[in-house]
N, C-alpha and C positions, 0 to 999 in steps of 0.2 A: 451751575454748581461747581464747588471747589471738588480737588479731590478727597476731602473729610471725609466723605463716608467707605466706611471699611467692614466688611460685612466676611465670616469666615462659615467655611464647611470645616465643620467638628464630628467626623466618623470615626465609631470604636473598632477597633480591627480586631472582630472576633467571628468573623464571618465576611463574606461577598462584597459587594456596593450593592446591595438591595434596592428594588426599583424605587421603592419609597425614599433614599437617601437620595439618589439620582434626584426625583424630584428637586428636595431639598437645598440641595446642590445646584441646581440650573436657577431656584428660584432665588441663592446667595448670588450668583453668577450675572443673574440679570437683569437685578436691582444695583449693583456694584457697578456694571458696565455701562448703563444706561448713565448712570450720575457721573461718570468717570471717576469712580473711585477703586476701592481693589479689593480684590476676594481673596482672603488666607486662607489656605489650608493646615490643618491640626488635627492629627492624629492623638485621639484620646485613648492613651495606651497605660495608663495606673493602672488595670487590671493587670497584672503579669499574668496570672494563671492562665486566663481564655484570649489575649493576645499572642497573634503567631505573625510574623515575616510573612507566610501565605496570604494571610488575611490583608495585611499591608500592602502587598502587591497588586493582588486581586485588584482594592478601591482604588490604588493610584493606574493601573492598565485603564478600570471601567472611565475612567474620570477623563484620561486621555482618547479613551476610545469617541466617547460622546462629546469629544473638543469642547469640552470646560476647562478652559486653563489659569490655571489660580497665581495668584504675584507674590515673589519671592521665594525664598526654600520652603520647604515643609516644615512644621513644626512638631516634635514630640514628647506630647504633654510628660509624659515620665522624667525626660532629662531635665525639666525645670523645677522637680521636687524639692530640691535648696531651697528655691525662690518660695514654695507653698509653704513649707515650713518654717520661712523667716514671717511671713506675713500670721501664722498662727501664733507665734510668739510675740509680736508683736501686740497682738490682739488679747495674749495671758497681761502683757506687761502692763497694756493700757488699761487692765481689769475689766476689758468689754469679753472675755472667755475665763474658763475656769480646768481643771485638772478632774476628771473623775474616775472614782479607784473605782466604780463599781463591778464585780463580778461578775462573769458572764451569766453562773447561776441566779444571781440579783437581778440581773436586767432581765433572764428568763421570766420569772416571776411578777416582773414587773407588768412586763408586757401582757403576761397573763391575765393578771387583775386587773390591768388598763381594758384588756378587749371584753373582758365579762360585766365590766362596769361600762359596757359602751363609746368610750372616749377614746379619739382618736390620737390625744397626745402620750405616745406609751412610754415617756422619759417623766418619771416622777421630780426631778431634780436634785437628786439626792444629795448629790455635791455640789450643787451650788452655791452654797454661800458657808459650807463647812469649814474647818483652819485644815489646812494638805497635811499639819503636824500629828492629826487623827489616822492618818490615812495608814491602812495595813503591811504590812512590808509582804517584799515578792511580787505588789502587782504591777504592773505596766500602763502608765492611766494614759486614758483619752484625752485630748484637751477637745472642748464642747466650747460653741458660742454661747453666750448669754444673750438669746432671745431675748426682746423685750413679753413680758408675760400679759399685758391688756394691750387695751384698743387693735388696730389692723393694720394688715398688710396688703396694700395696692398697687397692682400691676396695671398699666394704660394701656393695652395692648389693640398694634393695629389691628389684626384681625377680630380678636373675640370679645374689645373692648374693656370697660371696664372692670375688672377678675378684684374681688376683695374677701380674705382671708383673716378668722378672728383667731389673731395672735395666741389665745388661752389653745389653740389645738397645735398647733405649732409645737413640737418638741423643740430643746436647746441641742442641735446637730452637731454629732462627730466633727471635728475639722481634722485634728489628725490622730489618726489609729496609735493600740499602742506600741507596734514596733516603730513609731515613727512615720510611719507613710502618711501622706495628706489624702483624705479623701476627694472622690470624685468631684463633689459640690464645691469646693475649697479653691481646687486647681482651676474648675471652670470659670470661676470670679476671678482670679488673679489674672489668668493668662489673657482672659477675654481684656481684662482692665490695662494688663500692662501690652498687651498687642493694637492698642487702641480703638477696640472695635465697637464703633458705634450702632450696630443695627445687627440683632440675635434675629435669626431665621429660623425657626426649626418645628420639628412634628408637635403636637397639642398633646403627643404625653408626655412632653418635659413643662406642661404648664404650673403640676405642684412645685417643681423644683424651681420653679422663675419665684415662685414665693419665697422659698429657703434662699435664694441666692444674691434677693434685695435685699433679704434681712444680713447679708457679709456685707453686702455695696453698703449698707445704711452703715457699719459698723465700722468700717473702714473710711465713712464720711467722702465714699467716691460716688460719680454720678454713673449712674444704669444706664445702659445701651435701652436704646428702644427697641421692644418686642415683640416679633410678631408668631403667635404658634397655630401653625396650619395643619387644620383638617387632617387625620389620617386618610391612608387611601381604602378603601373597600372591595371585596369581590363585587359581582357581579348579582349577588344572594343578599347587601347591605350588612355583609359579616365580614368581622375583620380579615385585610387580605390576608392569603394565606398559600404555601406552595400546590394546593390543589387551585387557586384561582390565578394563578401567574405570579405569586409572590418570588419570583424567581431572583439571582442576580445578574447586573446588566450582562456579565459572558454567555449566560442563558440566551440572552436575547439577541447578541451578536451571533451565535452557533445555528440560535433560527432563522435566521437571514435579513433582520431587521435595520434597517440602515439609520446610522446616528441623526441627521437631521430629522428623518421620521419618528423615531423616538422624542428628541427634543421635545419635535413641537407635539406630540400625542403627551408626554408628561405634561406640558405646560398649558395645558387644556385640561388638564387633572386638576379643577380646584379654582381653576383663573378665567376669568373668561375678559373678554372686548367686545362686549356687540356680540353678533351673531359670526362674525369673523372663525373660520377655523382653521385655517389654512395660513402658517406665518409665515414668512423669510426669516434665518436668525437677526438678521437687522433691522426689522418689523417688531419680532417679540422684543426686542432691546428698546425700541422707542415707544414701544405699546406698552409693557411689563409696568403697573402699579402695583402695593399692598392692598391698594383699598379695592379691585377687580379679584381678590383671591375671597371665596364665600365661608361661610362659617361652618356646611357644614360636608360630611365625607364624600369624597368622590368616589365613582366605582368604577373598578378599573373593566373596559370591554376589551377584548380581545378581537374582536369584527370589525371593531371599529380603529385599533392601528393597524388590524393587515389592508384596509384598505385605504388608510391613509398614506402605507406604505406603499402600497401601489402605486398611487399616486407620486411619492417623490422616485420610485421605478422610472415611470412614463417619463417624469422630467429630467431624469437627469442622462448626461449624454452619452454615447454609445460606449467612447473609449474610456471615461469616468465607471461606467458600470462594468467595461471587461478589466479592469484595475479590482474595483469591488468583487468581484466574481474570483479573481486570485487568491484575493488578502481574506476571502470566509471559508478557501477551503485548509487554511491550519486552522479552523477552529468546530467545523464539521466531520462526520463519520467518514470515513474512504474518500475524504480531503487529499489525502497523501498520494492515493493511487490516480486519482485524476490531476492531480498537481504533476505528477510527472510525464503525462499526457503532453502538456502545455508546451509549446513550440511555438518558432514562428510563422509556422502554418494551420495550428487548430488556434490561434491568437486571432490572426488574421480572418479565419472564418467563423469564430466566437463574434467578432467585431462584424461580419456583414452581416450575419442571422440579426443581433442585436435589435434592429428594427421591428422584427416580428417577435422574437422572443420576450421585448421588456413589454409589450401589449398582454398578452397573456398571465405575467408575472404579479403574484403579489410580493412577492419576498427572494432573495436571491437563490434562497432552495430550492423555490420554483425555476428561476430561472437555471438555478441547473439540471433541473430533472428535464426541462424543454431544450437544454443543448445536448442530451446524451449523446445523440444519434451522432453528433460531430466526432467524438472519444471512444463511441464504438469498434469494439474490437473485432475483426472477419473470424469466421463466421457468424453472423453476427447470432444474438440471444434472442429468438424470437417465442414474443409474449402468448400464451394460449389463445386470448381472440386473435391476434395476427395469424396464427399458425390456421387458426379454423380458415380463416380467407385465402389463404394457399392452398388451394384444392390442386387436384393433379391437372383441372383444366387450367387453374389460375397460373399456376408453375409455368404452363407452356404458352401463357398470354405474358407472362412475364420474361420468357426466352423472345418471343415476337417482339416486346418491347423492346429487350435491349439491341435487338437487331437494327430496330426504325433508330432508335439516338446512336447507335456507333456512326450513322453516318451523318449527327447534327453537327452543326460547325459553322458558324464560332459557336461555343458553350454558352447559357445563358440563362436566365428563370425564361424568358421572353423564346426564345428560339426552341428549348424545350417542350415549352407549353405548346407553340403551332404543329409542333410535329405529335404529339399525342393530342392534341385536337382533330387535326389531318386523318391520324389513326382511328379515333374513333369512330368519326362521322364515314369513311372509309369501308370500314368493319359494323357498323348500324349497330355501334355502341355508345351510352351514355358516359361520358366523360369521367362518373363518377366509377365504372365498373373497370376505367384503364387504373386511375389515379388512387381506389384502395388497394389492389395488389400492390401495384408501383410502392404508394408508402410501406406497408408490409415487408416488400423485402427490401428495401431503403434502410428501411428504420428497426420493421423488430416490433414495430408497434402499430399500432392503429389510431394514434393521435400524434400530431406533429405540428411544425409550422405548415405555412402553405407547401404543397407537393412541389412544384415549381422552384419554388424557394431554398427548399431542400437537395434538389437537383444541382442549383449553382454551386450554394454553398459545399456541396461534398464534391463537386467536381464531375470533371468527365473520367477521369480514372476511374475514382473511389467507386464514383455509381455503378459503372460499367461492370467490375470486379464483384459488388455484393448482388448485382441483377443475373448475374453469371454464375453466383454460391445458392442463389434459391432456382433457380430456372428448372425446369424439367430437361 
């Protein structure tokens, strides 16, 4: 394949990057990349009112977060309103559009008596084919497309196939308002046409508007991108998603400790499938990724099933990769700050040797942090009510015994630790497991950890000695 095909993410910046655009995005992303062709990015921003700068940032942070990276500058639909505007005049001039004075009271009406009479075209046409020299003074007229008013409108579309629409329901569409601004549908046809983008991606509730927007392609005698509109996504109930079912946006899901390649590929299993395949490399989904593997109808989004996808890319990725990861999620987590200033060359260093036993445990990097506390623990340490139950006044003074036997281990180690409280027990005609729950206890503060052993090394001969010394009797 040449690089022809050009395939664009069109998000309105009135809100997040919603996971559903995410999708969207990955599936422009990697149909583009596969052909070697290129993905634009366009910010559809003619709404002034519910466009914010926030909003714009939010999608471009998420879009980088999930290393979708798009070619060339950004584009923003609003500054190309000249351009909208000359193509609507052109369209008055060719007499394929018209002027219409009608009142907003008029079109009220209209619409009324269109929905009571059942029919879905609620533009009566009133000024279609009137002289503009009738037209009333003071008003500010719309110019409207001249729809064709019989036969049909046909979209080929690679997902949902053949889509045909009988033109008599089709109203003749705004193109530009009347203070001048081009409408939504207007700008979409122009920009997509003069950005030369051959291949429209997007959610199946822009599938009426694919109908409105052959009917500019057809008017303007330009040829339509090919169309594909994909399945919404669903809870997990077959109701549309929603922010009780994870309808979140992607910051949402970076704050919860989700890691971008794990998302990728859990989006891209949203809808798509290969085989039984679930598990991709981004360079796998890139030579795997067809239209014709994405299904017709909604996926629902599980939440079980990316934490434990995300486990999975946990397990595999590598130690110093995830104590990197483990830095960069705490500016976007609760008491991120307070444990970010922990971070030294020394709880780096022992973040990076737990690693091994912590990403095992981990589904998501939150976990992984609630399993390194013990490391950023502060003396004395915070001991949790079941720990504190296992510190009995016997256990305190099996705990002063302990640290007696390791002050005199040497060299330090998980290995040399462990023989000298095995020593201990068998010793004292104790089961191993009555030395190793104090010991974590006042280790840790908790009653679940890494292996005891483990924990040992990693905090050191100091550190241990010091908090076996803060609980001791």
């Amino acid at each position: 394949m040449t690089d022809s095909i050009v395939t664009r993410f069109a998000p309105s910046p009135t809100g997040f990057l919603h996971i559903g655009g995410a999708r969207t995005a990955l599936f422009n992303w990697l149909y583009a990349r596969k052909h070697g062709g290129k993905m634009l990015l366009r910010i559809e921003d003619t709404d002034r009112e519910r466009s914010t700068e926030a909003a714009i940032a939010a999608i471009l942070d998420g879009l980088k977060w999930l290393e979708l990276d798009w070619d060339g500058d950004v584009i923003y639909q609003f500054s190309r309103a000249a351009r909208h505007r000359e193509v609507a005049e052109q369209l008055l001039a060719e007499g394929k559009a018209y002027r219409c004075y009608a009142t907003a009271e008029e079109l009220a009406a209209m619409r009324e008596k269109a929905r009571a009479e059942g029919r879905t075209r609620l533009y009566d046409g009133m000024w279609r084919d009137r002289d503009p020299a009738t037209a009333p003074s003071g008003i500010k007229p719309t110019i409207r497309l001249k729809a064709p008013q019989t036969g049909e409108t046909v979209i080929e579309d690679q997902v949902q196939g053949r889509v045909v629409w009988q033109n008599e329901n089709l109203d003749d569409l705004v193109l530009l308002r009347g203070d001048g601004n081009p409408t939504y549908m207007l700008a979409v046809v122009v920009d997509d046409h003069d950005m030369g983008v051959t291949h429209v991606i997007r959610g199946d509730d822009h599938l009426i508007n694919a109908a409105r927007q052959k009917q500019i392609y057809d008017a303007k005698g330009w040829t339509i991108p090919s169309m594909s509109h994909i399945p919404l996504i669903h809870g997990p109930d077959g109701a549309k998603l929603s922010k009780r079912h994870g309808a979140l946006g992607v910051e949402a899901y970076r704050a919860m400790g989700y890691l971008p390649a794990a998302l990728r590929n859990y989006l891209v299993r949203l809808g798509w499938s290969h085989g039984d395949q679930e598990i991709f490399s981004t360079q796998e989904m890139i030579e795997a990724f067809d239209l014709s593997g994405i299904g017709r109808s909604a996926a629902r989004f599980d939440f079980a099933k990316l934490e434990n996808l995300n486990g999975h890319y946990i397990r595999q990725s590598d130690d110093k990769t995830l104590v990197s990861m483990f830095e960069d999620v705490l500016d976007h987590v609760p008491e991120g700050a307070a444990l970010k200033a922990k971070l030294n060359d020394t709880t780096r260093a022992q973040l990076l040797q737990a690693m091994p036993s912590l990403k095992e445990r981990a589904k998501t990097l939150l976990e992984l942090i609630a399993g390194s506390y013990f490391i950023f623990a502060d003396r004395p340490l915070e001991i949790e009510a079941k720990a504190q139950a296992l510190l009995t006044a016997e256990n305190r003074a099996l705990v002063g015994r302990l640290r007696g036997v390791l002050e005199a281990v040497s060299p330090w180690s998980a290995e040399t630790t462990e023989a000298a409280m095995r020593n201990f027990a068998e010793q004292n005609n104790l089961k191993l497991g009555a030395v190793a729950q104090p010991l974590r206890a006042a280790l840790t503060g908790r009653t679940t950890s890494p292996g005891i052993f483990e924990v040992l090394a990693v905090l050191g001969r100091e550190e241990c000695l010091a908090r076996l010394g803060d609980q001791a009797a």
